[in-house]
VOVEX-348790 format. One record per residue: residue in three letters; x, y, z of N, C-alpha, C in turn. Coordinates in pm, 1 decimal, m for minus. Layout:
N
R    r       n_x       n_y       n_z      ca_x      ca_y      ca_z       c_x       c_y       c_z
R  ALA         X         Y         Z         X         Y         Z         X         Y         Z
...
This chain:
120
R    r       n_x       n_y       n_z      ca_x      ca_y      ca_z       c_x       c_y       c_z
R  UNK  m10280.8    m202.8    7479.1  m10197.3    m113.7    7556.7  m10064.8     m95.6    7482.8
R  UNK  m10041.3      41.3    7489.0   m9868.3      75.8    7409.4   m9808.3       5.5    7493.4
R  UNK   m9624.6     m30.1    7409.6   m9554.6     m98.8    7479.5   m9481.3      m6.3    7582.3
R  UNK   m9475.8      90.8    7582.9   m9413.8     187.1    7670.2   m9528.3     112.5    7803.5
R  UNK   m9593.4     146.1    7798.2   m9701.5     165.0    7929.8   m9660.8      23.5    7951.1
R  UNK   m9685.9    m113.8    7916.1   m9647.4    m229.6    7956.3   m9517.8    m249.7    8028.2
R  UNK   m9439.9    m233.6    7933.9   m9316.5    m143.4    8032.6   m9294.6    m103.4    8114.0
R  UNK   m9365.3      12.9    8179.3   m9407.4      61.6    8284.4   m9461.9     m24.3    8370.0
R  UNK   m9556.8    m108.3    8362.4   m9645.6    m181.3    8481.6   m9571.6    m293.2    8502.2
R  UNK   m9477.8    m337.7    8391.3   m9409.4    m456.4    8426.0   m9248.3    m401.9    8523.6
R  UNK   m9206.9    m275.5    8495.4   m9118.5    m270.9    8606.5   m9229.2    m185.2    8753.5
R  UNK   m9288.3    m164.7    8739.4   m9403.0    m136.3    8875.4   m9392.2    m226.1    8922.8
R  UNK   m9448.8    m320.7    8838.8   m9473.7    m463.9    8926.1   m9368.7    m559.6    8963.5
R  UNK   m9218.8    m572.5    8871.8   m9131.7    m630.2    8942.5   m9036.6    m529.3    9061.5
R  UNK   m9049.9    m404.3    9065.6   m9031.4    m350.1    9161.5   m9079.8    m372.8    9308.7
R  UNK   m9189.9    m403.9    9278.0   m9284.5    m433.4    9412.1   m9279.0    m525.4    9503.7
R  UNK   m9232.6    m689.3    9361.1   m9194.8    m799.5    9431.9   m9045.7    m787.4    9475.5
R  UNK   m8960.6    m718.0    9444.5   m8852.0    m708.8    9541.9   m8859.3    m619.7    9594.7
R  UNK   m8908.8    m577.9    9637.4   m8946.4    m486.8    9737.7   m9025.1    m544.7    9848.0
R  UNK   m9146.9    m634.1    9860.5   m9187.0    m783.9    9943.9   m9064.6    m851.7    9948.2
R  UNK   m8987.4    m917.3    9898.4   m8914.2    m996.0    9915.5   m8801.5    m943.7    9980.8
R  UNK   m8759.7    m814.5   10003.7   m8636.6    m796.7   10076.4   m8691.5    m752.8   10232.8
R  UNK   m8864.6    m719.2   10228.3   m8934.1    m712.4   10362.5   m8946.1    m865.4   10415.0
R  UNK   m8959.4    m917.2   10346.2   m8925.3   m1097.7   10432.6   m8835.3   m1129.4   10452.6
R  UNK   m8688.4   m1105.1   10394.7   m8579.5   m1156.3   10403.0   m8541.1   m1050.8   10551.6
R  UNK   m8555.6    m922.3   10553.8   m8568.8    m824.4   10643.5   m8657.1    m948.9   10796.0
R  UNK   m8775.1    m982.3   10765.3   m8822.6   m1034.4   10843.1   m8697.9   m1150.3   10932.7
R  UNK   m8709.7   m1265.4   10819.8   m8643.9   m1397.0   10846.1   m8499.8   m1374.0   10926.8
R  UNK   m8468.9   m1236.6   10895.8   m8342.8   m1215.9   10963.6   m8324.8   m1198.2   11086.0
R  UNK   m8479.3   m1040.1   11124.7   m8490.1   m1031.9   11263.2   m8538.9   m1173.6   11345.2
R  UNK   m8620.2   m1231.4   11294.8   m8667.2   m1354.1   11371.8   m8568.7   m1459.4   11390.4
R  UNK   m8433.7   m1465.5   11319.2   m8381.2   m1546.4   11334.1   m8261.2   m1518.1   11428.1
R  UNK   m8174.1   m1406.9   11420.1   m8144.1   m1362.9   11502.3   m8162.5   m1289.7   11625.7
R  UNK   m8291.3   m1295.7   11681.0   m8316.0   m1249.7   11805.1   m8304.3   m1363.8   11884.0
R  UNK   m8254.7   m1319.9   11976.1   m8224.0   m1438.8   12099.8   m8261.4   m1341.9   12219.6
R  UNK   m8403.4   m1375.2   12228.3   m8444.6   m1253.9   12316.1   m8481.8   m1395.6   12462.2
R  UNK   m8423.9   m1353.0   12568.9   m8514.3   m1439.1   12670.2   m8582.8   m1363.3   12772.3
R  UNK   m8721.0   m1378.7   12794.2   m8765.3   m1303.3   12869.3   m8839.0   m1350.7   12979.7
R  UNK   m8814.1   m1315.7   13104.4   m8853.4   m1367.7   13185.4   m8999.4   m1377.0   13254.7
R  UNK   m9043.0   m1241.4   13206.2   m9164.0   m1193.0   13203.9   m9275.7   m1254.4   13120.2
R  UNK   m9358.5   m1351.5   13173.8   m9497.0   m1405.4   13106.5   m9544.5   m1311.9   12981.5
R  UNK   m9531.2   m1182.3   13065.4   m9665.6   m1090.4   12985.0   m9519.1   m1026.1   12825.0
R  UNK   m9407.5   m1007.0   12875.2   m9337.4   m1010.6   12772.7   m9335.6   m1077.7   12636.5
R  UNK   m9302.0   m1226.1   12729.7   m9310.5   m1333.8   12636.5   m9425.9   m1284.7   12537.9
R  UNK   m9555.0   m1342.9   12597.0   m9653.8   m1316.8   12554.2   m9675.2   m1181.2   12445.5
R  UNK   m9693.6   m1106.9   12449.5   m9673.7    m931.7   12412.1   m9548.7    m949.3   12256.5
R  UNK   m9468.2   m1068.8   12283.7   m9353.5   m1046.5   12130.4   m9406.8   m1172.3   12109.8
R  UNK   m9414.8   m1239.2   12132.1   m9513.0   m1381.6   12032.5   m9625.2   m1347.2   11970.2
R  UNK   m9742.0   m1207.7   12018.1   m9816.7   m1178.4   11946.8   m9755.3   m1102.5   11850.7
R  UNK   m9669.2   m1032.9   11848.7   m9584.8    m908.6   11778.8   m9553.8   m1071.2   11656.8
R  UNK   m9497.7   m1138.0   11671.4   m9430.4   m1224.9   11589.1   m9536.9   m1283.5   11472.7
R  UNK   m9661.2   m1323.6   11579.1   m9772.4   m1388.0   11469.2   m9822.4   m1284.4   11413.4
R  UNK   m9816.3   m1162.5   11459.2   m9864.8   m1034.7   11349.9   m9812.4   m1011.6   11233.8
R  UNK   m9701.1   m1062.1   11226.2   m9557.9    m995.9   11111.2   m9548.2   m1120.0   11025.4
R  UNK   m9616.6   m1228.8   11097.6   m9602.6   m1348.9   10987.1   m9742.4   m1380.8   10927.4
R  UNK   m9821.8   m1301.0   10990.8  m10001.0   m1286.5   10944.2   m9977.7   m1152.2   10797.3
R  UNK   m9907.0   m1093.3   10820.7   m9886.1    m959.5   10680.7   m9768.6   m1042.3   10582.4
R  UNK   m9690.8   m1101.1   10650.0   m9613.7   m1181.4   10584.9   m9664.8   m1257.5   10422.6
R  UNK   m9754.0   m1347.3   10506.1   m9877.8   m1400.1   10407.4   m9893.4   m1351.6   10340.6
R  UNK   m9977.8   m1244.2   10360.0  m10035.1   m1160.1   10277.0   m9968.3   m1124.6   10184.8
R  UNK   m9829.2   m1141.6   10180.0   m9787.2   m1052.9   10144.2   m9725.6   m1173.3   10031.2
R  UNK   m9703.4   m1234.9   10091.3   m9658.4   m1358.3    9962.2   m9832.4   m1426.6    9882.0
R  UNK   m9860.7   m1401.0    9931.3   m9993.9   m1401.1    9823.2  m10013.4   m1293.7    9725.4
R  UNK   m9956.6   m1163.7    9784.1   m9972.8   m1074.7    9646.1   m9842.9   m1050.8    9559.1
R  UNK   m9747.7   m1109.4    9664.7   m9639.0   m1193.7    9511.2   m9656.7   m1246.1    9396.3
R  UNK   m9763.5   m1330.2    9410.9   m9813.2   m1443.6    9340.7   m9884.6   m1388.5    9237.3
R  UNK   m9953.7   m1319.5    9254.7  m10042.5   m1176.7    9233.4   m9956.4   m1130.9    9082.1
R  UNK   m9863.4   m1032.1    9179.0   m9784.5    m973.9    9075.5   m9728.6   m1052.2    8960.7
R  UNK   m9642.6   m1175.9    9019.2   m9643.0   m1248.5    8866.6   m9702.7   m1269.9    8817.4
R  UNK   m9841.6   m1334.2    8861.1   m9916.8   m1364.9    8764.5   m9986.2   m1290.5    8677.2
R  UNK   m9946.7   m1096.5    8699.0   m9931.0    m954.0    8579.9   m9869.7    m976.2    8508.4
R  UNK   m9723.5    m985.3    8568.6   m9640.6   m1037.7    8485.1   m9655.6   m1135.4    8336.3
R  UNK   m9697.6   m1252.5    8382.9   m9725.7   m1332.5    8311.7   m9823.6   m1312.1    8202.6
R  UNK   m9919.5   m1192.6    8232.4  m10061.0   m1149.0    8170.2   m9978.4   m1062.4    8034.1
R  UNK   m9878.8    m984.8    8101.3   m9796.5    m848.0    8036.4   m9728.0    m950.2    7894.4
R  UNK   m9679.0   m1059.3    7961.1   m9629.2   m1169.7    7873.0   m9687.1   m1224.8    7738.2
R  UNK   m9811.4   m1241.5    7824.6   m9874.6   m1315.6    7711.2   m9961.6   m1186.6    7645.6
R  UNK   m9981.1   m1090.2    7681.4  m10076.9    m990.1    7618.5  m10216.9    m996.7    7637.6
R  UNK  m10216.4   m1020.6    7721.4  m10347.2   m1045.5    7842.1  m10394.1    m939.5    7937.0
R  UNK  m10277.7    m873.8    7984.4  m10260.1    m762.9    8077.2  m10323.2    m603.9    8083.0
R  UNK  m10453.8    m614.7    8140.0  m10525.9    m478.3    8079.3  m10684.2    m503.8    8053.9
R  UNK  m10674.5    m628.6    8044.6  m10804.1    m680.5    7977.6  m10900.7    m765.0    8067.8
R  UNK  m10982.0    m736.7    8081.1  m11103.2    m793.1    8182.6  m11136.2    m911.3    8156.7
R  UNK  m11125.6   m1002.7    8218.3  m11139.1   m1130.7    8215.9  m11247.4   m1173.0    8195.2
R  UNK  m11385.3   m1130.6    8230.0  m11510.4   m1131.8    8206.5  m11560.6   m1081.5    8089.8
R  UNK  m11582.9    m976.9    8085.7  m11650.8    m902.6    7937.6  m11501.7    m876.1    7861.6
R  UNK  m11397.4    m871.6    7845.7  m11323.8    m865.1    7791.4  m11257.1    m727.6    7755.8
R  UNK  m11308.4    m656.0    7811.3  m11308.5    m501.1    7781.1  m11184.5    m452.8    7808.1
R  UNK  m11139.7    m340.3    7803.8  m10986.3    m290.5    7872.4  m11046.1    m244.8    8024.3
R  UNK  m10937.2    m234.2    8094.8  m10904.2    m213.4    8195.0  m10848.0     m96.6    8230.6
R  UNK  m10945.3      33.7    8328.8  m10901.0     122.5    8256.2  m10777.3     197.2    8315.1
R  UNK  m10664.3     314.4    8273.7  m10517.9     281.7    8271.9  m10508.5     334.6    8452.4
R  UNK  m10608.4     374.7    8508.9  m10639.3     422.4    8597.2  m10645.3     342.7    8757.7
R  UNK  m10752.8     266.5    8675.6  m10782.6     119.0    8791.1  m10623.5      51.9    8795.8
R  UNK  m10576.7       6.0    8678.4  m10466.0     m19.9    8684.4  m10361.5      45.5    8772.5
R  UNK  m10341.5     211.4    8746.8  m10230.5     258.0    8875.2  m10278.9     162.5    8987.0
R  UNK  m10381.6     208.2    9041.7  m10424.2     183.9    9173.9  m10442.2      64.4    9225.4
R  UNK  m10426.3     m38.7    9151.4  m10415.0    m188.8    9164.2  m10392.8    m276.9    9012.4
R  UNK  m10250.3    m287.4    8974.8  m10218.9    m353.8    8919.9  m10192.9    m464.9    8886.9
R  UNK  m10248.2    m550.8    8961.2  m10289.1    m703.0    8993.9  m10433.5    m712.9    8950.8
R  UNK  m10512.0    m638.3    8907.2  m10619.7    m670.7    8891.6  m10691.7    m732.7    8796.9
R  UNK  m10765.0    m790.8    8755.8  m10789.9    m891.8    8645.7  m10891.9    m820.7    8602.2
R  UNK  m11012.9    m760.4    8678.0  m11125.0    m714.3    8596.0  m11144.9    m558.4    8602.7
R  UNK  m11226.8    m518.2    8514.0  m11250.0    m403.5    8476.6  m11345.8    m359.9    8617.0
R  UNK  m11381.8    m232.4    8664.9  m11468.3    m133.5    8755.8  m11590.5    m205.4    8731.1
R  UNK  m11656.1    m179.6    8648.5  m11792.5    m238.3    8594.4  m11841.0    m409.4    8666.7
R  UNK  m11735.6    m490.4    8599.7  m11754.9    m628.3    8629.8  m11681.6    m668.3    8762.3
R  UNK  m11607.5    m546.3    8867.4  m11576.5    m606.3    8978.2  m11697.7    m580.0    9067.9
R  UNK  m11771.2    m457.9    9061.8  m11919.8    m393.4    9100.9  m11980.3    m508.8    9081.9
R  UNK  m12031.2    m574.8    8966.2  m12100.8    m646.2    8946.7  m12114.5    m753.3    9069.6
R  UNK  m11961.3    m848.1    9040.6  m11867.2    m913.4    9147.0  m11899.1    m928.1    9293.4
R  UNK  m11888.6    m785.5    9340.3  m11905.7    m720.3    9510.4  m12050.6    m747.4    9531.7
R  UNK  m12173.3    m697.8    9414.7  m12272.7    m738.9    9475.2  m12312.5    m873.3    9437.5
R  UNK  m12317.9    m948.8    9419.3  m12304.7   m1115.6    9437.1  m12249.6   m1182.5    9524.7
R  UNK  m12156.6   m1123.7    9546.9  m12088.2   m1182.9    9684.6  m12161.5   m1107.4    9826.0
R  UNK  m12199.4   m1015.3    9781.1  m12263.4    m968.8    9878.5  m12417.9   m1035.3    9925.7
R  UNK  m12479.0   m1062.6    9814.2  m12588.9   m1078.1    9824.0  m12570.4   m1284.3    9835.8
R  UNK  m12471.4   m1331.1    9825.2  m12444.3   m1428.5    9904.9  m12395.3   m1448.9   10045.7
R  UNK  m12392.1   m1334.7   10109.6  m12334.4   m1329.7   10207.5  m12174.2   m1350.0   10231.8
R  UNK  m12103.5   m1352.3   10113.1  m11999.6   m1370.8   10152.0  m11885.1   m1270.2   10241.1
């Protein structure tokens, strides 16, 4: 991959993680400053689910932190692009559309049906 384009996916991708990270800090703020008391059961109830929802995407969401650096780290070492399996490139395409991704179209197909056909 040209270094321009690396370039590119490496500020994509550190864009992204601060961009998660100021949606959690966004989070940690509302949750910490609400001092909501409600007297209402079904209230209560109704923003405690609201709460475990936002800390269920939360997750998620710090898992594809993890994600992104570890592009990062790929972009680093010159790894980044390249299919982990057959070794092939990665093509610049799959990449827009998920730049965290480790394997090529071909060998994630492959992937889906194995897991499939394990039931997973």
């Amino acid at each position: 991959m040209k270094p321009d384009q690396l370039e590119y996916f490496r500020n994509l991708l550190a864009q992204r993680i601060d961009q998660l990270l100021n949606e959690a800090g966004k989070t940690v703020s509302e949750m910490t400053d609400e001092s909501t008391n409600l007297p209402d059961i079904t209230d209560r109830a109704s923003l405690e689910s609201d709460r475990n929802f936002e800390l269920r995407i939360r997750d998620r969401e710090r898992k594809l932190i993890r994600k992104l650096r570890e592009a990062i780290v790929r972009i680093d070492e010159g790894t980044f692009g390249i299919c982990e399996i057959c070794e092939g490139k990665i093509s610049e395409k799959r990449l827009m559309a998920r730049p965290v991704t480790t394997l090529c179209i071909e060998c994630k197909k492959k992937q889906e049906v194995l897991e499939k056909q394990r039931g997973e």
